[in-house]
C-alpha positions in Angstrom: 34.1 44.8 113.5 35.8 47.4 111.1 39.3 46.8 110.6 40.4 50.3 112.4 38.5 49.6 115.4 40.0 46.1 115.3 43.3 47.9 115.2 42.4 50.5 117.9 40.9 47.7 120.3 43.6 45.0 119.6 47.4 46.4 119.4 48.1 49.2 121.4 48.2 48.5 125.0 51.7 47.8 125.9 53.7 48.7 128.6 57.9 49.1 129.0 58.2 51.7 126.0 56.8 55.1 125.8 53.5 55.1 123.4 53.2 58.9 123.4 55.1 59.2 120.0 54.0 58.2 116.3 55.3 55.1 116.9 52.3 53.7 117.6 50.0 56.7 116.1 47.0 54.9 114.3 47.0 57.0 111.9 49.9 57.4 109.3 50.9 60.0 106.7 48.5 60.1 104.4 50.6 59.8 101.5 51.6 56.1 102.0 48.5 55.2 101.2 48.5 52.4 98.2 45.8 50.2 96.7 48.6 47.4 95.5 51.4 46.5 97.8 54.6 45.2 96.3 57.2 43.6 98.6 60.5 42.3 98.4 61.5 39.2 100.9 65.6 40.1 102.3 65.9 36.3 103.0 65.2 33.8 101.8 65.9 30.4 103.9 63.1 28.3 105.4 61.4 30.8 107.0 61.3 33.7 104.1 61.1 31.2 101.5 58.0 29.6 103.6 56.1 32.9 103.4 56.3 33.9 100.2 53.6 31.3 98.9 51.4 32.8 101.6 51.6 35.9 100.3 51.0 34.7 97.0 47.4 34.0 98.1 46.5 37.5 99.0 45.0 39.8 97.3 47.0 43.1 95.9 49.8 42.1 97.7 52.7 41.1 95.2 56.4 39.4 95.5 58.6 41.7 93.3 62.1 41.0 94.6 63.8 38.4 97.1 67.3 38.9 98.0 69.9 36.3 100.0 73.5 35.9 100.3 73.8 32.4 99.5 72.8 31.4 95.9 70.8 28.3 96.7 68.7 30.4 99.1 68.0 33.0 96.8 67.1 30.0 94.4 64.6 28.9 96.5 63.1 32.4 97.3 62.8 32.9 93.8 61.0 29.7 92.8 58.4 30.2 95.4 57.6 33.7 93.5 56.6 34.9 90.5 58.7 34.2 87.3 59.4 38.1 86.9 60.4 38.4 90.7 64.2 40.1 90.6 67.1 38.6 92.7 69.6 40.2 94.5 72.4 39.4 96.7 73.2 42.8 98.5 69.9 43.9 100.5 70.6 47.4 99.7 70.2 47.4 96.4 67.0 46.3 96.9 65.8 48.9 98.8 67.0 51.3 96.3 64.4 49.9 94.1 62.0 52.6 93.6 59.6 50.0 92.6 59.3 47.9 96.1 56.7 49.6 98.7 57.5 47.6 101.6 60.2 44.6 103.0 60.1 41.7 104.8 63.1 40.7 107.0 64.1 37.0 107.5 67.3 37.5 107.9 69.5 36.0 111.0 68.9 37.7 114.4 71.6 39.7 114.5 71.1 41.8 111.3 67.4 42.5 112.1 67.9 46.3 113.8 70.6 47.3 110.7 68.3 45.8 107.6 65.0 47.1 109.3 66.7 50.7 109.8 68.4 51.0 106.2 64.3 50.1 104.9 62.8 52.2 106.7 65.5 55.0 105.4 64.7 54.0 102.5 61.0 55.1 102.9 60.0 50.9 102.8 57.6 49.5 104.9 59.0 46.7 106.9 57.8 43.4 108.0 60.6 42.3 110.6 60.7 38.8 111.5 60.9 37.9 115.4 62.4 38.6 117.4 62.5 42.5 116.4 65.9 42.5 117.2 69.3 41.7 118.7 70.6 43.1 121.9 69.5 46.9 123.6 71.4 49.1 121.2 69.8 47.1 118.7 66.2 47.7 119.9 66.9 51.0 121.1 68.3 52.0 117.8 65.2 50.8 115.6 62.8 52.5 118.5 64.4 55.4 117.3 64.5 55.3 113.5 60.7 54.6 114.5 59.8 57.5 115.9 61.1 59.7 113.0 59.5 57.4 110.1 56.3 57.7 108.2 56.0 54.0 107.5 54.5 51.3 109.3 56.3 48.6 110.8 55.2 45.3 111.7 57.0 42.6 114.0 56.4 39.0 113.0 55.2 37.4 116.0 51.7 36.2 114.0 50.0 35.0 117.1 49.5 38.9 117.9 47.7 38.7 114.5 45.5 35.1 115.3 41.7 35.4 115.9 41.6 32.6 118.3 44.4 34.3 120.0 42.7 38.0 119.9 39.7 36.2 121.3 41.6 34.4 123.7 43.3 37.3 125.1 39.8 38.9 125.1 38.3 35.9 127.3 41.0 36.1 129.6 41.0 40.2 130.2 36.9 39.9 130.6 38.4 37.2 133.5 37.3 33.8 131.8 40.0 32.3 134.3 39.2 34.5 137.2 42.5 36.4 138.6 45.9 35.4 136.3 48.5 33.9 138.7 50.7 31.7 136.3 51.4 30.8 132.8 53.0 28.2 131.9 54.9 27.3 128.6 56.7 25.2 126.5 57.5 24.8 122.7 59.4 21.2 122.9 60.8 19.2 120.4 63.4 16.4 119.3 65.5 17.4 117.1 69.2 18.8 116.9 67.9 22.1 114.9 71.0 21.3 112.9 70.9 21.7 108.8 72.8 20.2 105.6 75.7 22.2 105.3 77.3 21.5 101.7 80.7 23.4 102.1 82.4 23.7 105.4 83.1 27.6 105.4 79.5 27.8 105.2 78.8 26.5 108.7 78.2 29.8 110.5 76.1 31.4 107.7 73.6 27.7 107.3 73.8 27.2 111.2 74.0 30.9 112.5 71.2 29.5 114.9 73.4 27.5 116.9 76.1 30.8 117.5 76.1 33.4 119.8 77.4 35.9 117.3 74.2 35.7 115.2 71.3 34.2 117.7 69.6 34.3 120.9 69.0 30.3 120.1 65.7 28.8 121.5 64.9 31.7 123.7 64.5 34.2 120.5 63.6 31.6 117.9 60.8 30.0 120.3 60.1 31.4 123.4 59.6 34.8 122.0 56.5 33.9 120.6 55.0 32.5 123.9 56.6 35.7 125.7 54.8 37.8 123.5 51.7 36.2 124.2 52.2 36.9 128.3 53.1 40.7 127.5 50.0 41.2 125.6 47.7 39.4 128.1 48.9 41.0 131.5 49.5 44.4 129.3 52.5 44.6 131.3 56.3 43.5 131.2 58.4 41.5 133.1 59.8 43.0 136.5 62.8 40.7 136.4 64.0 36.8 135.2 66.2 33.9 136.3 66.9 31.0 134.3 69.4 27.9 133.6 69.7 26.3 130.1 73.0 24.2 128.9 74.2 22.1 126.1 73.2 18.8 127.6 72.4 17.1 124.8 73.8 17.6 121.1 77.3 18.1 121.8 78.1 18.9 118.2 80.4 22.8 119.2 76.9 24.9 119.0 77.4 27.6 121.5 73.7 28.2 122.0 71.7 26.0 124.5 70.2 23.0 123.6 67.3 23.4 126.5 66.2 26.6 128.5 64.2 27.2 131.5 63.3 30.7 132.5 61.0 32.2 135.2 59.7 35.7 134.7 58.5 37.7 137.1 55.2 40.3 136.4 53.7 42.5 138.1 50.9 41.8 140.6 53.0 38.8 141.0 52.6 36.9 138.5 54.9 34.0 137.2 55.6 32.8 133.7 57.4 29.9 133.2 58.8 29.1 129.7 60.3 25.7 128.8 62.2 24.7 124.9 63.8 21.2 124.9 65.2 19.7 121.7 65.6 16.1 123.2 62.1 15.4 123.7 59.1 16.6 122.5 56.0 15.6 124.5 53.4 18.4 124.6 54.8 20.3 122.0 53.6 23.9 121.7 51.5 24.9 124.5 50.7 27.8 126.5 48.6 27.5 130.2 47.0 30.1 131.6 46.3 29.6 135.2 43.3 31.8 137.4 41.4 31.3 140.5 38.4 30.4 138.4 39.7 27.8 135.7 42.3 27.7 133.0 43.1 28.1 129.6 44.9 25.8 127.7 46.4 26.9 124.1 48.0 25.0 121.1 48.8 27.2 117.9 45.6 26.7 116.1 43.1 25.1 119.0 42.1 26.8 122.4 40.2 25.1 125.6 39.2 26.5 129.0 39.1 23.4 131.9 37.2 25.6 134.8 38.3 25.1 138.5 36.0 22.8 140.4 34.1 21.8 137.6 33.2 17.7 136.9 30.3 18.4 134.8 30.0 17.1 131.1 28.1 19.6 129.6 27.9 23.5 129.7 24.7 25.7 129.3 26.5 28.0 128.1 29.4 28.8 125.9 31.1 32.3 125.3 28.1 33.6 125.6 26.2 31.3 123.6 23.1 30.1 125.5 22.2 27.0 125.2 25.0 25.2 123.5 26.7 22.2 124.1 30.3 21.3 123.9 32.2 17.8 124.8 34.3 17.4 127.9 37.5 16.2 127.4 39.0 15.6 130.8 42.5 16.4 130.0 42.1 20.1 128.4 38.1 20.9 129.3 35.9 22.4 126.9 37.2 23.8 123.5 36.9 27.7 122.6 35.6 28.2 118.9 36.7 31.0 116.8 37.7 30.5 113.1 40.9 31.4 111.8 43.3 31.5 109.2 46.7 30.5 109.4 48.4 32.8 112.0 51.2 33.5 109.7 49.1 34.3 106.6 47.2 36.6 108.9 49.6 38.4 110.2 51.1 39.0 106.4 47.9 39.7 105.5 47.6 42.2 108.3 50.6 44.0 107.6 49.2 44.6 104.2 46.1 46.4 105.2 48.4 48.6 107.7 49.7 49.5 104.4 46.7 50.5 102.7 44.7 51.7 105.9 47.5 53.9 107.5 46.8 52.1 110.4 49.1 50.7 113.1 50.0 47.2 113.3 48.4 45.4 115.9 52.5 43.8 116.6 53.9 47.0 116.4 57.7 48.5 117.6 56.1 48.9 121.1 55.0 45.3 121.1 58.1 43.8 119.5 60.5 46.1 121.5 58.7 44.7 124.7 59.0 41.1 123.7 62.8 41.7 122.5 63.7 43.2 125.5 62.5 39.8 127.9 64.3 38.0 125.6 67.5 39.7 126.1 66.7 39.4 129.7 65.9 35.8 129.7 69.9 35.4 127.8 71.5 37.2 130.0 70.1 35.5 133.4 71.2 32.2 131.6 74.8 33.2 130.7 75.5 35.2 133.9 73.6 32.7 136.1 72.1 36.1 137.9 68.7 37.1 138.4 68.1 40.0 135.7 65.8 43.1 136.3 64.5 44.9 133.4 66.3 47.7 131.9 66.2 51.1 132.7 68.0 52.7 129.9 65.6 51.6 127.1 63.0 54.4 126.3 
């Protein structure tokens, strides 16, 4: 498959936000068009730092600059880079680096919409970490910087970018599982989420996960991904949500909830049901997809389909493949092939060839909007304790 028609076929099909505009256009200015990406990383914590060595291993696409706030941080950033790689502390004097094509924002939730909208002013391309960003005049805000911007912009939910995902999502559309009437998912673990923090005034800006002010907590750092997922498969959004969540558990003064449970309504009436505990963490990452004819189970890098009725060892055949033969296992069914590479390299490496293509990303501001907005809904129903329909006002 050519990578345009992978683009056209895989990223564009989305629902709550109007795709009429250039937002999603598949084809970008011309002009933007470059051989050699170079990128500069706005934070540079676990998560930005993390990345940069995956970039590393792809081809023509090159670290230039990393940028954080807090000088151990941008230590870090810079270690995982190349020895020429510039630091900064301010973000926008980055961007006025005529040298740096393209961003990528790791920043804390709450500064995603402002970073990603000074970029893409500054004519950068911008890799926005999930979730796209904080609160509706947030996403509405970088929907419209969007709309009037020649670059492309890519939201880092890299599961959108996974081949055993895309095939997945495939399966299930062709009905592998018959008709959808539940997903159900979870992304536990045990652990207090809580880092090292070496000075006491620098609480908030180490811990900004565990604050209000600066996060959306499990349901943006975790959930989102798995929300996502649900979006894309039912190429629809949620209709409304109700949830509960608490701090049951670490009673350390984090104001974000240390479990969440939120049921989301979809059309045709369908239910997804998404689960994050930090006190225990049996099962951890999964995703099931629930039809009249079987379901799919999914991990982050392994996929199986356990078909309704079936006792059988053995299947004839498999994904089309006559003939071959596959092991049982009686607690997640048969396994789905597909070779992959690490979903987060992918999706970087994705983001890239939007660059050079002028092509769309396949987790795109329609995409990343969509998923944003559910988050916000899924906070709200927790904090208000009400059931929470989605918004009207977003466009």
């Amino acid at each position: 498959m050519k990578r345009r028609d992978f683009v056209l076929k895989g990223g564009l099909a989305t629902a709550g936000i109007a795709t009429s505009t250039n937002v999603v256009a598949n084809i970008l200015n011309s002009k933007n068009t470059l051989d050699k990406v170079t990128i500069g990383v706005i934070g540079t914590g676990n998560r930005g730092s993390g990345l940069i060595p995956l970039i590393n291993e792809i081809k023509n696409f090159d670290v230039v600059a990393c940028c954080d706030t807090l000088p151990f941080r941008l230590e870090k950033g810079l270690s995982n880079a190349a020895k020429k790689t510039k630091g900064y502390s301010d973000y926008r004097k980055l961007l006025n680096n005529p040298d740096i094509d393209a961003v990528l924002i790791s920043t804390p939730f709450n500064t995603h919409s402002k970073i990603a909208i000074d970029a893409l002013d500054a004519g950068k391309h911008v890799y926005c970490e999930k979730t796209m960003a904080k609160g509706l005049d947030g996403i509405q805000n970088l929907i419209n910087k969007t709309k009037i911007s020649n670059t492309v912009f890519q939201t880092g939910h890299q599961y959108h970018s996974s081949r055993l995902y895309t095939h997945v999502v495939n399966l299930l559309k062709e009905g592998k599982v018959g008709k959808i009437t539940s997903f159900e998912c979870q992304w536990n673990r045990n652990g207090n989420w809580r880092r090292p923090v070496p000075k006491p005034e620098l609480e908030r800006a180490i811990n900004w996960r565990m604050y209000k002010e600066f996060s959306g907590g499990l349901v943006a750092e975790l959930c989102s991904h798995q929300i996502d997922f649900v979006n894309w498969v039912l190429d629809a959004t949620p209709k409304k949500v109700m949830g509960i969540g608490g701090i049951d558990y670490w009673k350390d003064g984090r104001e974000t909830y240390d479990n969440v449970n939120l049921l989301y309504d979809y059309p045709k009436g369908v239910k997804a049901k998404f689960t994050c505990l930090t006190s225990n963490a049996k099962g951890g990452y999964q995703i099931k997809v629930k039809g009249d004819k079987g379901t799919i189970i999914m991990g982050t890098r392994n996929a199986w389909f356990y078909p309704e009725g079936v006792k059988n060892k053995k299947l004839g055949t498999v994904d089309g493949v006559a003939g071959a033969t596959v092991t049982f296992d009686k607690n997640k069914g048969y396994p789905i092939k597909m070779e992959h590479l690490n979903p987060s390299k992918q999706a970087l490496q994705d983001f890239r060839d939007s660059i050079t293509l002028n092509s769309s990303p396949i987790s795109n501001i329609t995409t990343g909007a969509n998923t944003a907005i559910a988050v916000q809904m899924g906070l709200e129903a927790m904090y208000t304790e009400s059931i929470v329909k989605w918004p009207s006002k977003i466009s």
